[in-house]
ROLUM-286409 format. One record per residue (C-alpha): x, y, z. Coordinates in steps of 0.001 Angstrom, whole numbers, plus 524288, in hexadecimal, padded with zeros to 5 digits. Example, Ala and Ser with C-alpha at 12.3 -4.5 7.8 and 13.67 -1.06 7.14 Angstrom:
BEGIN
8300C7EE6C81E78;835667FBDC81BE4;
! end
This chain:
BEGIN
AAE8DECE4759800;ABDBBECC1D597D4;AC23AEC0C95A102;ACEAEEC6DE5A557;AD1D5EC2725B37E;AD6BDECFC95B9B2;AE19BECCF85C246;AE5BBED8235CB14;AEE7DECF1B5D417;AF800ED1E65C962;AFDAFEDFB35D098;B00CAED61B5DE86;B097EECC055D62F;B19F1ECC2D5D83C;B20DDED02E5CE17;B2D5AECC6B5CA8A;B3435ED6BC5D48D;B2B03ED2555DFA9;B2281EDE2D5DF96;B14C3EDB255DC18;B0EF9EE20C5CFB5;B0859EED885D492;B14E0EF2125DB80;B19D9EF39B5CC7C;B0EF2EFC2C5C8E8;B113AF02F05D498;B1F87F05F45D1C5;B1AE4F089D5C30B;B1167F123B5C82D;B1C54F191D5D087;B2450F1A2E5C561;B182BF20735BD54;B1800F2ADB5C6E9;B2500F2D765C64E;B26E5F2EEC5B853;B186AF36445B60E;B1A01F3FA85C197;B2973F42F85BDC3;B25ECF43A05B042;B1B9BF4D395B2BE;B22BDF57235BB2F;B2D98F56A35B14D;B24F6F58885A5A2;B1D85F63A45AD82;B29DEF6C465AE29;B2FA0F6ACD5A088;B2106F6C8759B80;B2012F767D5A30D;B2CD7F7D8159D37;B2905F7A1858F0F;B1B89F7F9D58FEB;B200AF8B34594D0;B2B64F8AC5589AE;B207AF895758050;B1968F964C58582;B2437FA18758367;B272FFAA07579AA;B35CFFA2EF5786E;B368BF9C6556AAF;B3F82F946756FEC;B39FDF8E6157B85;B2E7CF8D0D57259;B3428F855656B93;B3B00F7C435740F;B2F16F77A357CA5;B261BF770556FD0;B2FFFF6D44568F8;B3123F66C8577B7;B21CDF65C957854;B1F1EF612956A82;B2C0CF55CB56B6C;B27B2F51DA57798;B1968F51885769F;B1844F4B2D56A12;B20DBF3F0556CF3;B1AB1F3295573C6;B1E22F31D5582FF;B22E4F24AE57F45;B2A9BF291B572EF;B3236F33D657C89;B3482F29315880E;B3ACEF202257C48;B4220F2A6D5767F;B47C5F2DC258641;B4B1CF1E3758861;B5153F1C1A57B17;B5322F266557213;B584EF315457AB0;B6357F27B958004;B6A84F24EB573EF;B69ABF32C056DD0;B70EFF39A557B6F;B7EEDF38D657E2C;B8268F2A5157FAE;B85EDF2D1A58DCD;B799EF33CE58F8A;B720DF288A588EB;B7822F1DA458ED7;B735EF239659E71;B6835F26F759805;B644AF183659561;B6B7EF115C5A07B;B6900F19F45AB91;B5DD9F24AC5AB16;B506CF1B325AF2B;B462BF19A95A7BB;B3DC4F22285AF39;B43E3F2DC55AEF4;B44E4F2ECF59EE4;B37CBF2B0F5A003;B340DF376B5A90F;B3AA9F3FA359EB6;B33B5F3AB95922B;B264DF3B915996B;B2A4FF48C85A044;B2FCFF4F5B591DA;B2198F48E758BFD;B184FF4DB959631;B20E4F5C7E59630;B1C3CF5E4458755;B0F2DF5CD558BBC;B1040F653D59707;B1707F6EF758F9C;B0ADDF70CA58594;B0243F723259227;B08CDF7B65598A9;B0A16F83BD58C98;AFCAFF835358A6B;AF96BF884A59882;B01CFF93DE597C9;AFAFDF972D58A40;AEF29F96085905B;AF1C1FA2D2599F9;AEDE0FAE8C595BE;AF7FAFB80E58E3C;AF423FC26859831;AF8BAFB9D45A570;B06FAFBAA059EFB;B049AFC90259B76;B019AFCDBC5A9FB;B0D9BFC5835AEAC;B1612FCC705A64C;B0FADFD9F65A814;B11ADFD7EE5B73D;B2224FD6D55B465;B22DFFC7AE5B290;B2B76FC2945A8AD;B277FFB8CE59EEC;B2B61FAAA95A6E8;B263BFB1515B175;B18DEFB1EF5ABCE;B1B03FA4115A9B0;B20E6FA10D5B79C;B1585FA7EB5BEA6;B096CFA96B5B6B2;B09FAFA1165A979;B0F5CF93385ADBE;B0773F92655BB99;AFAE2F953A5B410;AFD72F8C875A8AC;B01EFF7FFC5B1B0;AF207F83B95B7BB;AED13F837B5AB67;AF22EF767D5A5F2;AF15AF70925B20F;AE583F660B5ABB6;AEE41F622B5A0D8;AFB57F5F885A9FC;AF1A6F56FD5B128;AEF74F4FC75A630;AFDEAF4EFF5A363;B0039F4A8B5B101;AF704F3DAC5AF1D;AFE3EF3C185A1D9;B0A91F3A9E5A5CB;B078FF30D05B026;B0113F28505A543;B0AD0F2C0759B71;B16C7F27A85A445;B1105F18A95A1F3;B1645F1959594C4;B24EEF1B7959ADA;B23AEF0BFF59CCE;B28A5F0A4658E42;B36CCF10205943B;B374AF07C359F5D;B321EF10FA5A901;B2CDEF07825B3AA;B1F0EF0F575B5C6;B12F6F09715B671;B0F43F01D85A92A;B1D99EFD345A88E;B1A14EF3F85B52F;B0BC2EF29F5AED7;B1255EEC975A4A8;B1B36EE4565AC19;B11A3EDD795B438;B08C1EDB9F5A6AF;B14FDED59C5A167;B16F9ECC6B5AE12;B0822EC8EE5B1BE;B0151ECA1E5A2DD;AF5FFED16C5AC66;AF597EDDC55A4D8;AE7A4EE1045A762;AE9CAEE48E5B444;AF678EEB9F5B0C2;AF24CEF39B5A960;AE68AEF7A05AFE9;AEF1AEF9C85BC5E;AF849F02765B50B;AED16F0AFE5AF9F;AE725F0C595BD57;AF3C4F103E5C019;AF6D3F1A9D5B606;AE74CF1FD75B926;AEB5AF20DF5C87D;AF694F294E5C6AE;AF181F316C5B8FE;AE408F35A05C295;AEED2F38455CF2D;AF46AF40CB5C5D2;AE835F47D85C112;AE454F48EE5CE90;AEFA4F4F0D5D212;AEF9AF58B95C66E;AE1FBF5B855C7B3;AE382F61015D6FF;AED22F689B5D0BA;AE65BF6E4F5C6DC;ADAC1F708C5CE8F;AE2BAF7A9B5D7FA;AE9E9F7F3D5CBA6;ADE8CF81FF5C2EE;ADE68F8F4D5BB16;ACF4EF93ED5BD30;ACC42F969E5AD60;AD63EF8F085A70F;AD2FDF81F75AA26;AC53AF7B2B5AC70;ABFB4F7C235B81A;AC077F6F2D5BE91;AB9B6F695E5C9E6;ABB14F6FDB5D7AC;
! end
């Protein structure tokens, strides 16, 4: 058996800013939520959009949202966040560039690589949910006088959003745990102050294992939350039956 003393007195210590240790995970957790739950909404919009780009018959918007999907989708998270911190601010005006880097926080470039990420995803799943209503729900809009975004406004997007509903559950408790890796930009969430008090105590046993109770606490809130809303929300014959 391993003869590791586990301290967990470690969390009621000062820090350096007289706060004690667990009031830095706390603030790291606040800042979690902030960037997952923004990032989310965001990304649920655009995706939104894109899927429904991805859906007409315009060649165009086609197009657009597939080379969107496929740029997005098949770049690291981390690889994007770098590319918003460094790359982005020397190939923009030098103006531009210069506020980009001394004034815009940390956070909020942060919200946009994770948001423009998580949309790609989104986008796929909501194109696969309106694919997955039959031709003839579309016909009888437009056979009662609807036009063709009204089919979408009315019958085709409200169905598919109750049809993918699992998967952007899923995507919810992903972009909590997925925000964690916004530490590498300086975002303060979290693993940032999990790796601060590691650095300042050497305990990282314990900090770690509190920052993956952590990240398990909020990813099941989410799920919980997602899953009451999918169970008032569920299509009858497009999605498993789940328990009453």
């Amino acid at each position: 058996m391993s003869s590791y003393h586990w301290d967990w007195s470690v969390f009621t210590q000062i820090a350096d800013d007289d706060r004690f240790y667990y009031q830095w995970l706390i603030e790291g957790l606040g800042w979690t939520c902030k960037v997952a739950v923004c990032s989310f909404f965001i990304a649920f919009i655009l995706g939104s959009i894109l899927g429904i780009m991805r859906t007409t018959e315009n060649k165009i918007l086609q197009f657009i949202s597939n080379v969107y999907v496929e740029f997005f989708r098949n770049i690291p998270l981390i690889v994007q966040l770098f590319l918003w911190f460094h790359v982005v601010p020397e190939i923009v005006p030098e103006n531009l560039g210069t506020y980009i880097k001394q004034d815009v926080p940390a956070w909020f470039l942060a919200i946009i690589g994770l948001s423009l990420f998580t949309s790609a995803r989104i986008a796929e799943q909501v194109r696969s949910g309106i694919m997955t209503i039959p031709s003839g729900q579309k016909m009888a809009g437009l056979a009662l006088g609807l036009t063709e975004w009204q089919t979408y406004l009315y019958i085709r997007i409200p169905m598919a959003y109750r049809i993918i509903m699992p998967t952007l559950t899923s995507e919810s408790m992903n972009i909590f745990k997925n925000s964690s890796v916004t530490f590498a930009v300086g975002v303060l969430e979290v693993f940032f102050y999990g790796k601060q008090i590691i650095e300042k105590t050497a305990q990282e046993y314990e900090i770690l294992t509190a920052v993956a109770l952590i990240y398990i606490f909020v990813a099941l809130c989410a799920n919980i939350i997602m899953s009451l809303i999918e169970k008032y929300t569920r299509v009858p014959g497009f999605i498993a039956k789940g328990s009453k």
